[in-house]
MARMIVO-971926 format. One line per field, with one value per residue (C-alpha): x, y, z; residue number from 1; residue in three letters. Coordinates in steps of 0.5 Angstrom, whole numbers. Layout:
<sites>
u: (X ...)
v: (Y ...)
w: (Z ...)
num: (NUM ...)
residuo: (ALA ...)
</sites>
This chain:
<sites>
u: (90 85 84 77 74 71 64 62 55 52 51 43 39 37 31 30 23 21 19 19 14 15 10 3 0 -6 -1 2 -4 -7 0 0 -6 -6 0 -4 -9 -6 1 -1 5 9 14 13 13 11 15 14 16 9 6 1 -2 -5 0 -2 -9 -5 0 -5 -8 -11 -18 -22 -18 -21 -21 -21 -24 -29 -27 -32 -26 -20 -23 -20 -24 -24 -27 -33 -34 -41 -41 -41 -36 -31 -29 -26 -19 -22 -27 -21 -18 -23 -23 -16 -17 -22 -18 -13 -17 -21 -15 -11 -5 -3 2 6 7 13 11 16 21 25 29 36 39 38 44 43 48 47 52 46 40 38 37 39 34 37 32 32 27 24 22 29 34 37 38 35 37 32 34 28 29 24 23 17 16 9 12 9 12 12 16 12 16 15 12 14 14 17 22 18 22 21 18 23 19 12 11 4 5 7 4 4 -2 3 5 -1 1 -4 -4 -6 -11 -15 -22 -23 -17 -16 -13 -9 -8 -3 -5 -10 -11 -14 -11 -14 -20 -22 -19 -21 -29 -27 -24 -28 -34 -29 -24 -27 -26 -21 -18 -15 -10 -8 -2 -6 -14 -16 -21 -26 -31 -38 -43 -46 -43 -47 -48 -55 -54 -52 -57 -62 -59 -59 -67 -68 -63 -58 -52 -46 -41 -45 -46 -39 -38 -43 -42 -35 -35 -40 -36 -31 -34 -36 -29 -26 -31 -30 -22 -23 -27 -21 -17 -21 -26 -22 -26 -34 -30 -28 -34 -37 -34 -34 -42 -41 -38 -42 -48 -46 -43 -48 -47 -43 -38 -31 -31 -25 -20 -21 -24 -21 -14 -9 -8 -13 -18 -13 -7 -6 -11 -18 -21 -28 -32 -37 -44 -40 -37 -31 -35 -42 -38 -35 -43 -43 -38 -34 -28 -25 -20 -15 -11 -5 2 6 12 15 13 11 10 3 3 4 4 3 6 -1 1 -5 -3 -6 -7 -7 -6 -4 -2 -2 2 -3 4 4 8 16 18 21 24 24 23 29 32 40 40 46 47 52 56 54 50 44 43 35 35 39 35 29 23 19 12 14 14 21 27 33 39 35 34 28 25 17 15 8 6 -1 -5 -6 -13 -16 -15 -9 -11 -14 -6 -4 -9 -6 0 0 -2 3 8 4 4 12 14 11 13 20 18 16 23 27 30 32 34 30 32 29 34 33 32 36 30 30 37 35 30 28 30 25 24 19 13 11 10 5 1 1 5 4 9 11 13 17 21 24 23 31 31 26 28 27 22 23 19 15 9 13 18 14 9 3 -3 -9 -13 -17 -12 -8 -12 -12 -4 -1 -6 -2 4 8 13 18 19 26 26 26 32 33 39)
v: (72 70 63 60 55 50 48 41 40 35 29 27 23 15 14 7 3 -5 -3 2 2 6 10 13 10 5 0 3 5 -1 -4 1 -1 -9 -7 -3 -9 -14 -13 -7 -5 -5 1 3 9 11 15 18 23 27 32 28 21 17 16 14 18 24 25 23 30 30 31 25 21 15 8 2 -4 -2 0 -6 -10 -5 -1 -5 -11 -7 -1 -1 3 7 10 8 3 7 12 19 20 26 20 15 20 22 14 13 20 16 10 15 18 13 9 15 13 20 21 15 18 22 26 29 24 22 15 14 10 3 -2 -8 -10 -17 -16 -9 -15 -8 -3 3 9 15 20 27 32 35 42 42 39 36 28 24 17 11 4 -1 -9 -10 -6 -6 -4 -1 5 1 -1 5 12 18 23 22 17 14 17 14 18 19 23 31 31 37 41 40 47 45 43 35 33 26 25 23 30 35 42 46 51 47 50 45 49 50 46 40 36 29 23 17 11 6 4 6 13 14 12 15 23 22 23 27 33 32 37 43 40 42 35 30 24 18 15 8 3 -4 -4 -5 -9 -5 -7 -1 -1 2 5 2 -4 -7 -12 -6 -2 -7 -9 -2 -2 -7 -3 -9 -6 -3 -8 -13 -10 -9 -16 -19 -15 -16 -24 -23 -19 -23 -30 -27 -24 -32 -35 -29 -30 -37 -37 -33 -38 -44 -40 -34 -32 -33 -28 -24 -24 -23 -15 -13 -13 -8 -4 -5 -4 4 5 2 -4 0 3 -1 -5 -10 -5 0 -5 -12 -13 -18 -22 -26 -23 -20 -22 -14 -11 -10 -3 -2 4 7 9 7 14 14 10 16 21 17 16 24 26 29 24 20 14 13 5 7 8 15 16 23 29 34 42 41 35 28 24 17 11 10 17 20 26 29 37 38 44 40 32 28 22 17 12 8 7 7 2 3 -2 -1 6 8 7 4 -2 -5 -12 -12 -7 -9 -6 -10 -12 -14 -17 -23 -25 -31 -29 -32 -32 -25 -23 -23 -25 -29 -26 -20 -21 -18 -15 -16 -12 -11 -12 -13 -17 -15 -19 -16 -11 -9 -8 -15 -17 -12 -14 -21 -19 -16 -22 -25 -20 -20 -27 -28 -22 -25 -32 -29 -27 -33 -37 -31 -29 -22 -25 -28 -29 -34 -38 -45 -51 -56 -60 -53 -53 -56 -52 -47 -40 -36 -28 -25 -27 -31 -26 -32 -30 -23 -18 -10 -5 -3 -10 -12 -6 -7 -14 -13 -10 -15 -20 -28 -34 -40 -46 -48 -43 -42 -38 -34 -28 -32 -27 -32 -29 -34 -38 -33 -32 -40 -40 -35 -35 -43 -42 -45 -41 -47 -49 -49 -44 -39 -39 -35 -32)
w: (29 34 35 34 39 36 40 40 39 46 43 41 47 47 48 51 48 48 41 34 30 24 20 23 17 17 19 24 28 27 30 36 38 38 43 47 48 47 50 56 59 52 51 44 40 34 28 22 17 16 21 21 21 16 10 3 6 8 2 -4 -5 -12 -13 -12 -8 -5 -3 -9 -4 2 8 12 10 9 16 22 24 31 29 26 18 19 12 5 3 -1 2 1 4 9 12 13 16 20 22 24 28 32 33 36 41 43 45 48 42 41 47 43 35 34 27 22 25 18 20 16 19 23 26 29 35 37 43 46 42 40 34 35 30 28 25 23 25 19 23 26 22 29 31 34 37 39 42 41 41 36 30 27 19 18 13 7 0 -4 -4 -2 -4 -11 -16 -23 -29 -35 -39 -46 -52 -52 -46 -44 -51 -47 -46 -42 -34 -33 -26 -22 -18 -11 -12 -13 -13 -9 -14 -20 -25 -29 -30 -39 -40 -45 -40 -42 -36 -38 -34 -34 -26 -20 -19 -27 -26 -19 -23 -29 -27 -21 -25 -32 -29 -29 -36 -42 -44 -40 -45 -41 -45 -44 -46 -44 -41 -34 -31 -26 -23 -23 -17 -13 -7 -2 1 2 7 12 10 11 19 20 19 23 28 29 34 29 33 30 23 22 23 19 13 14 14 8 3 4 4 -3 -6 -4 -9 -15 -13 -14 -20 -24 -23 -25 -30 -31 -38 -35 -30 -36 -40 -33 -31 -39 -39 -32 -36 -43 -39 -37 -44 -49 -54 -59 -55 -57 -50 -53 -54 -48 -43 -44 -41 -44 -38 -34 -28 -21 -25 -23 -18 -19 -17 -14 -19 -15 -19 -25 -25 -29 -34 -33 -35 -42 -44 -42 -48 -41 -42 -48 -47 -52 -53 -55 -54 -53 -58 -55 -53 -57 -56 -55 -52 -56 -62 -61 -64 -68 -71 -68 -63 -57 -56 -48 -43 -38 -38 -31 -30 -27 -28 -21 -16 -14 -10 -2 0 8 8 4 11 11 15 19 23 26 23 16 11 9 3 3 -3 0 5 4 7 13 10 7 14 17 13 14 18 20 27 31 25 23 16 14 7 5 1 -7 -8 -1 3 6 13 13 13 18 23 22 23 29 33 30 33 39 40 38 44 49 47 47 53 56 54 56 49 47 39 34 27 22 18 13 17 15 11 7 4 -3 -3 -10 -9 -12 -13 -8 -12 -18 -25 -28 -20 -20 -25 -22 -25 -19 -18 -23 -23 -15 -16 -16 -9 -5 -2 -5 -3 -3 -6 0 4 10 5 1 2 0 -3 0 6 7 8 13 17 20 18 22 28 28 27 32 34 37 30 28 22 29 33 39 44)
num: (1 2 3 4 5 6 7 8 9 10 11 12 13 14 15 16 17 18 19 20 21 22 23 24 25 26 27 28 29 30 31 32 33 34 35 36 37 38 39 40 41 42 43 44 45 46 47 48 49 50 51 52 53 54 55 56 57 58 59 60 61 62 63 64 65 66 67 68 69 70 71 72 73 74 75 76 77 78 79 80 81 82 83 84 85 86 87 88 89 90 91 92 93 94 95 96 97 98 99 100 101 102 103 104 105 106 107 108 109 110 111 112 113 114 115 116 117 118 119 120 121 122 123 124 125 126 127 128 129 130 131 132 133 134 135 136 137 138 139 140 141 142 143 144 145 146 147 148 149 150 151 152 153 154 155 156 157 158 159 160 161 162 163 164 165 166 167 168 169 170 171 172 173 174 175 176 177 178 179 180 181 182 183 184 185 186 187 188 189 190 191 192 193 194 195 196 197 198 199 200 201 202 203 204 205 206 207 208 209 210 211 212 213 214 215 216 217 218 219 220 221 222 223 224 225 226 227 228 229 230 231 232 233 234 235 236 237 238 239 240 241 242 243 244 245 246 247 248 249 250 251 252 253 254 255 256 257 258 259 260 261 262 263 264 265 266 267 268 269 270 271 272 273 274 275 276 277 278 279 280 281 282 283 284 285 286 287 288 289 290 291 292 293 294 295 296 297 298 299 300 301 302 303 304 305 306 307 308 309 310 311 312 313 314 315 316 317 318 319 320 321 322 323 324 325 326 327 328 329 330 331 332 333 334 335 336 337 338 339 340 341 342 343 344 345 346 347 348 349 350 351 352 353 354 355 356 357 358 359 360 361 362 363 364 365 366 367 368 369 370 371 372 373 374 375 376 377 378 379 380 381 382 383 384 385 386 387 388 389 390 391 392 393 394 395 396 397 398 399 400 401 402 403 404 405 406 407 408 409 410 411 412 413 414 415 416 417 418 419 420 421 422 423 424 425 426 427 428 429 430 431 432 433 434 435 436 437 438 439 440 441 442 443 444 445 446 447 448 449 450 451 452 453 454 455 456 457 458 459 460 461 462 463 464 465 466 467 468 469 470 471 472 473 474 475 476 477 478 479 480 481 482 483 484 485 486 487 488 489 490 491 492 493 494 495 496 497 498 499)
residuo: (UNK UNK UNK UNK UNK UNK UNK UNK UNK UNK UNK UNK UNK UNK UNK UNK UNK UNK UNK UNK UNK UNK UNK UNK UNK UNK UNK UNK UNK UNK UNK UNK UNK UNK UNK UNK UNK UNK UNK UNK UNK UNK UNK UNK UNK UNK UNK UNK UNK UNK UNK UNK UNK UNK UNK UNK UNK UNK UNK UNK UNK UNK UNK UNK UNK UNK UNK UNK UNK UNK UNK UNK UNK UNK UNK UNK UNK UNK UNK UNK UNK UNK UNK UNK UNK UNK UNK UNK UNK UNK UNK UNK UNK UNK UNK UNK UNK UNK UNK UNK UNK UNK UNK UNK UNK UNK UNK UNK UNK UNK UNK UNK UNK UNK UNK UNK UNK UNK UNK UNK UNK UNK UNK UNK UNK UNK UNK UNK UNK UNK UNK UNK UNK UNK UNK UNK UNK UNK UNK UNK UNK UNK UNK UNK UNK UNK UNK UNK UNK UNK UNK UNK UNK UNK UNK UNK UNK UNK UNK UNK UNK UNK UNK UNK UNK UNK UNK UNK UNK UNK UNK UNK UNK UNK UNK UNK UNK UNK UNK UNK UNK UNK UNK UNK UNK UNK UNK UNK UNK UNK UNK UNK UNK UNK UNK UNK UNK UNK UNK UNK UNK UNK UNK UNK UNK UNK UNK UNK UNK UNK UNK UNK UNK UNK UNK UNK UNK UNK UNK UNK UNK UNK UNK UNK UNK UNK UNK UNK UNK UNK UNK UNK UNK UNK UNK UNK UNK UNK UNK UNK UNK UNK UNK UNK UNK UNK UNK UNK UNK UNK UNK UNK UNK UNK UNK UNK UNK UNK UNK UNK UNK UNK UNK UNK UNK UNK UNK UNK UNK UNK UNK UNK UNK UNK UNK UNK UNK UNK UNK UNK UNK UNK UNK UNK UNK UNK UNK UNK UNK UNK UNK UNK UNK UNK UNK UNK UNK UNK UNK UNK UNK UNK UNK UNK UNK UNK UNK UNK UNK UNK UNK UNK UNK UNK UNK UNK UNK UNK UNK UNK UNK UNK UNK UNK UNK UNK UNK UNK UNK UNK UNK UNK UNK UNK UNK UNK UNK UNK UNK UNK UNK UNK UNK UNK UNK UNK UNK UNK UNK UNK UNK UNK UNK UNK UNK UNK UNK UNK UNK UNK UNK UNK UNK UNK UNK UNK UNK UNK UNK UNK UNK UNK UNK UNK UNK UNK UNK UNK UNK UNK UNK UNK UNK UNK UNK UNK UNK UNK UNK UNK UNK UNK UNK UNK UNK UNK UNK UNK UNK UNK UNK UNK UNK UNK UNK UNK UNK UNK UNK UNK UNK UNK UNK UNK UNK UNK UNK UNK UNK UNK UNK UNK UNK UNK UNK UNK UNK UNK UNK UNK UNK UNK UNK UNK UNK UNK UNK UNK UNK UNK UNK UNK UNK UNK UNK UNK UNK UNK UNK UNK UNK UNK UNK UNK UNK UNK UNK UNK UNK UNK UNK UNK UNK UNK UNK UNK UNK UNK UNK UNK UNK UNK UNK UNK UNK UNK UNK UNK UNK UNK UNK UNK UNK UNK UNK UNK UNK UNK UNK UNK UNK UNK UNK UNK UNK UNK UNK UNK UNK)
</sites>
């Protein structure tokens, strides 16, 4: 018998960067291009798992699919918005397309690059990036000294969609929104959608013209705000021919000055604010509509996230006889559909789960330091921006009362500001660790239930890393406080230690 040769495969290139970033989201484009202005010369390349840019805009693709907080604030405060202030995924591709070209980013993104791996050397002061090529299957390996988290903090591969009893009877077709197939048919169907937030409302009214009818059934009631989808203020400056630059600014400080006051006013007269956002839903609904039942949360205003209901659309198409909302809670699956804990049951051709997110702690990667396993979960955060014994290491994570991008742009000073500070002082290695005045401090989870209570939250609290008791050590939800705070840190505080 002939022996066989075994052929060793050459190993994979190292490719050498200043910094990774991973995720050609809104994030990571808006990171990409702070470093080119910010930090010119800078090698960085740009990884993601898609073919293309854009993140949640990219993989999102159920009918409707748009922005729940205007794009003046969520746009990057470099780049002007020149459209309405809720935008179609397609427009805020189309926005982050120019960001790219205009900025020549292109020639650093790296698409359907899947990162499994990430190890820490202390000795090289380098994270070594094993990504797998989704087109090719083959390896590829990047060294960066600083790696720069912009994945976001949900799983895009698949949502969440709880377990009911019966749900293998159903002979129907179960769908989650993040995965919409491109074959899905809804025309003169009875159409179910569970859920209560933002991707309910913005589906409901965007498939409930081609339904035969669409019932939007829902375990607890949502706060929304209804108005109109365009701003005033940048009407009226473009009347009077104001240059955009200047209009994206002014627009933007006032929407922003305004959600400050109506942020603090749920704090301080949560039930003024409640009364308040039910008489906007009761004035498209009629005073008879069972307002207290279907649109009146349990808990106080944004202890859960408020969406934006341009033109009242979910709400129009209730009035219209398009759309019917049930509260109640499912018991099981049947054939046909499902019987709630109320005894009522719901016939649908098609049910979809709008039931929210599963949470991604840093992208699914697996993380090495020093040749041991990270376990994120045990680390304490600096300002929900780095973590203790996890060196040069920044994450961004947006704000839940305002909108994303404004933390991502902040962020990105800070990450510019700390490498050139390292720079500056000749150091490969930062780590944030507890100062000694720290030692006594409470260890907390990642966010406080009473402040902010999401379900996607609540269910990875256990995967996030801990807060302590002070504002250097706690992701704090408060834009108009970050955006003097992080500009003035100072960098020499002994809560960073540098090598």
């Amino acid at each position: 018998m002939a022996a066989t040769k075994t052929l060793e495969r050459a190993p994979a290139k190292i490719e050498t960067f200043d910094v990774l970033i991973v995720g050609a989201g809104i994030s990571g484009i808006g990171g990409a291009y702070h470093l080119t202005k910010q930090r010119p010369g800078t090698r960085f390349v740009v990884l993601d798992e898609l073919e293309s840019f854009g993140g949640t805009w990219l993989t999102h693709r159920y009918p409707g699919i748009r922005s729940d907080s205007d794009l003046y604030t969520f746009g990057y405060r470099f780049k002007p918005w020149v459209g309405p202030p809720i935008a179609t995924a397609e427009e805020i591709l189309a926005y982050m397309n120019e960001v790219i070209v205009e900025n020549d980013l292109a020639p650093h993104i790296r698409y359907r690059h899947k990162i499994v791996r990430a190890r820490w050397s202390s000795a090289e002061k380098a994270w070594t990036i094993e990504a797998r090529r989704t087109d090719s299957g083959e390896t590829a390996l990047f060294k960066a000294n600083f790696l720069w988290m912009c994945q976001g903090y949900y799983r895009h591969s698949e949502g969440y969609t709880p377990e009911w009893p019966g749900m293998a009877d159903y002979e129907g077709r179960i769908v989650h929104p993040q995965t919409w197939p491109e074959d899905l048919g809804y025309a003169n169907k009875h159409v179910l959608v569970i859920g209560s937030g933002a991707t309910a409302a913005t589906l409901v009214p965007a498939i409930a013209d081609d339904c035969k009818h669409v019932t939007l059934l829902q375990r607890s009631p949502t706060y929304f705000i209804p108005a109109r989808n365009e701003n005033e203020l940048a009407n009226t400056l473009r009347e009077l021919e104001i240059d955009e630059t200047w209009i994206h600014e002014i627009v933007r400080r006032k929407i922003l000055f305004d959600q400050e006051a109506f942020t603090r006013r749920c704090f301080t007269e949560p039930e003024a604010v409640r009364k308040e956002l039910l008489e906007g839903v009761r004035a498209y609904l009629g005073a008879d509509y069972d307002i207290d039942v279907h649109f009146n949360p349990r808990y106080r205003p944004w202890r859960q996230r408020i969406a934006f209901v341009p033109d009242g659309d979910l709400f129009q198409g209730i009035a219209a006889g398009k759309a019917t909302v049930v509260t109640d809670e499912i018991d099981r699956f049947t054939k046909t559909g499902v019987l709630l804990k109320s005894g009522k049951a719901i016939d649908a051709d098609l049910i979809i789960t709008a039931t929210g997110f599963n949470l991604s702690a840093l992208g699914d990667i697996a993380f090495e330091i020093d040749g041991e396993p990270l376990d994120f979960s045990r680390t304490v955060t600096y300002r929900g921006m780095m973590f203790t014994g996890v060196p040069n290491l920044v994450w961004v994570f947006g704000y839940f009362r305002a909108s994303w991008t404004l933390r991502a742009d902040l962020v990105a000073d800070f990450v510019c500001k700390l490498l050139a500070h390292m720079q500056r002082i000749g150091a490969r290695q930062v780590n944030v660790a507890l100062r000694p005045e720290d030692k006594d401090m409470a260890i907390l989870p990642w966010i406080d239930e009473e402040n902010f209570n999401p379900g996607y939250l609540l269910r990875g609290m256990h995967l996030l890393p801990k807060r302590g008791d002070k504002p250097e050590w706690r992701h704090n939800q408060d834009y108009w406080a970050e955006r003097k705070e992080l500009p003035a840190i100072d960098l020499d505080d002994a809560a960073f230690v540098y090598s």
